[in-house]
C-alpha positions as CSV (number, residue, x, y, z in Angstrom):
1,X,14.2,-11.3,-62.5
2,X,16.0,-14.0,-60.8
3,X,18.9,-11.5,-59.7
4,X,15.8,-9.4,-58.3
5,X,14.3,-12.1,-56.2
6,X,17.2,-12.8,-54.2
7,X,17.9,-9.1,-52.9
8,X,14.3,-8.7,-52.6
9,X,14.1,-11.9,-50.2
10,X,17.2,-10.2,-48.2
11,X,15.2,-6.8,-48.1
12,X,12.1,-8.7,-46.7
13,X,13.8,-10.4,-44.5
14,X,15.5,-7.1,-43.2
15,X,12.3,-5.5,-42.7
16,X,10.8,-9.1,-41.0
17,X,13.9,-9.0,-38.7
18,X,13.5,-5.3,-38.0
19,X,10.0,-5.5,-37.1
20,X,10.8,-8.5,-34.7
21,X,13.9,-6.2,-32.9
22,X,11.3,-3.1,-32.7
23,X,8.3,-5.7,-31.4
24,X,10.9,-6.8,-28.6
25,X,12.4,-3.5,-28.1
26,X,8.5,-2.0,-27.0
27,X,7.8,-5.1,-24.8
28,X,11.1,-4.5,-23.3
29,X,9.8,-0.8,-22.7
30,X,6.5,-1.6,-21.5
31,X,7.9,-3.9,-19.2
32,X,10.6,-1.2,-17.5
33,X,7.9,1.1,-17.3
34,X,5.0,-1.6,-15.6
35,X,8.4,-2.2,-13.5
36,X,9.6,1.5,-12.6
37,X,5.9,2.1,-11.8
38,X,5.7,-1.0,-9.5
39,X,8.9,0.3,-7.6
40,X,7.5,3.4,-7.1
41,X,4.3,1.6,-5.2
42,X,6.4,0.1,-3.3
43,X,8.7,2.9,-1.9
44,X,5.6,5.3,-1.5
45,X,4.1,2.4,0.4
46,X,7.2,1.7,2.3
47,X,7.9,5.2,3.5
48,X,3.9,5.9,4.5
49,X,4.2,2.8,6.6
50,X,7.4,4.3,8.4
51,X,5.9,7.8,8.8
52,X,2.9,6.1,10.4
53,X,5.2,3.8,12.6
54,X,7.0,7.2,14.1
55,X,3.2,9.0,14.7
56,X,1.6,6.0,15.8
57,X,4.5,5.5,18.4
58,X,4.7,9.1,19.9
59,X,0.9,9.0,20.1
60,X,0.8,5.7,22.2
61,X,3.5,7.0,24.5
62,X,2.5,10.6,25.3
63,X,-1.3,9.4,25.4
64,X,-0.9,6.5,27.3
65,X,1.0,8.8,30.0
66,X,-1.2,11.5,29.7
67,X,-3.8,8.3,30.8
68,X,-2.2,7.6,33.8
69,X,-1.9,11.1,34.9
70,X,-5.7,11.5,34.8
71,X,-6.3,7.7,36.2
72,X,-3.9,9.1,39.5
73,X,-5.6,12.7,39.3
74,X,-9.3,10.9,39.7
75,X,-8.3,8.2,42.4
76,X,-6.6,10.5,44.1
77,X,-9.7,12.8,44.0
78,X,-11.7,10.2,45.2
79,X,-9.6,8.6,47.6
80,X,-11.6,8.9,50.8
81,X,-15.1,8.4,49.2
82,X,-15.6,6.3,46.3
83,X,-12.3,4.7,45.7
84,X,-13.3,1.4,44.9
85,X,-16.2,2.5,42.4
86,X,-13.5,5.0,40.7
87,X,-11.4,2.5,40.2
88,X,-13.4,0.0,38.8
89,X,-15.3,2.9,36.3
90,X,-12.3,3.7,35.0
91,X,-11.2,0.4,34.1
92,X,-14.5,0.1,32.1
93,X,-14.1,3.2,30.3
94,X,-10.4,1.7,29.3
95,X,-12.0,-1.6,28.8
96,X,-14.8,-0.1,26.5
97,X,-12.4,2.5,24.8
98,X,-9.7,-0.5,23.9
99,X,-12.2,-2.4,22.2
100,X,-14.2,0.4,20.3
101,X,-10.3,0.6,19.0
102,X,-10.0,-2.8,18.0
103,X,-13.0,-3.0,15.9
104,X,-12.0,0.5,13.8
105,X,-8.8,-1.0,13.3
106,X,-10.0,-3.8,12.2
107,X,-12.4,-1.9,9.8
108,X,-9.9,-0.1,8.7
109,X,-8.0,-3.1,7.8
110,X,-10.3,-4.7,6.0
111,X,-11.2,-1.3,3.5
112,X,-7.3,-1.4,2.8
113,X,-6.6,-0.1,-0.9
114,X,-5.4,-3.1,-2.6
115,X,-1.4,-2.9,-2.8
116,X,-0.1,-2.3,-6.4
117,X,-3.5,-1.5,-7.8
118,X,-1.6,1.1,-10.1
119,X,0.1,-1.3,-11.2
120,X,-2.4,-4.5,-11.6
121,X,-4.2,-1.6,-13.4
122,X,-2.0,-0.7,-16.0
123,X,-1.0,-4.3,-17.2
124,X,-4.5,-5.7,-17.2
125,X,-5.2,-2.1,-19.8
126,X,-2.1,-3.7,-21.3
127,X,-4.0,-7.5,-22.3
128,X,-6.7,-5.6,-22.9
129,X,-5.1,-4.0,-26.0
130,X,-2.8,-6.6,-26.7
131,X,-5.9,-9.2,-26.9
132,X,-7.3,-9.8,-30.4
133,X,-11.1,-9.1,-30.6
C-alpha cells in the first residue's frame, strides 16, 4: 500500500492541477468574450455617432439656408408695409423655435441608453452565478 499512496498523491495532484489550468482557462474565456462584446459596444457606438455627425451636419447647412431664403422672400414681401413688424416676427419664431430645440435635446440627452449596458449586463449575470447562495 505504501507504493500505492505515492502514485495516488501524484494522480490527485494531476487532477488538482488540471482543474486549476481548466478553472483559469474559462475565466480567461469569459473574460475575452465580456471583452470582444465590450469592443463591439464601442465601435457600433462609435460609427452611429459619425453617421449622426454627417446627417446632423447636412441638415444644419441646407436648412439653415433654406431659412434665409424664406427670411429674404418674407421681408422682401413686406418691404413697403410692415417691414419692421416682419422682421421682428420672424426673429421670434427663430427665437421660439431655437429654444423649443434646446429643451428636446436636452431631453433627449438625459433618456440616453446607458453606454455598455450589454456589457454591465452580462458581467453582473456573471457574479450573479459565480456568487455562492
Amino acid at each position: 500500500m505504501t507504493a500505492e499512496e505515492p502514485g495516488q498523491a501524484r494522480a490527485s495532484g494531476g487532477g488538482l492541477l488540471q482543474s486549476l489550468r481548466n478553472l483559469a482557462a474559462t475565466l480567461v474565456a469569459v473574460l475575452q468574450t465580456r471583452l470582444e462584446l465590450l469592443a463591439a459596444e464601442v465601435e457600433e457606438e462609435r460609427v452611429r455617432l459619425g453617421r449622426l455627425l454627417v446627417l446632423a451636419v447636412v441638415a444644419i447647412f441646407f436648412l439653415s439656408l433654406s431659412v434665409l431664403t424664406f427670411t429674404l422672400f418674407v421681408i422682401v414681401l413686406f418691404w413697403d408695409t410692415y417691414r419692421l413688424p416682419v422682421i421682428g416676427g420672424i426673429a421670434a419664431v427663430y427665437l421660439i423655435i431655437g429654444g423649443g430645440a434646446v429643451f428636446a435635446a436636452r431631453r433627449q440627452a438625459a433618456a440616453k441608453p446607458r453606454l455598455f449596458s450589454a456589457s454591465l449586463a452580462e458581467l453582473t449575470k456573471d457574479r450573479e452565478r459565480l456568487t455562492p447562495k
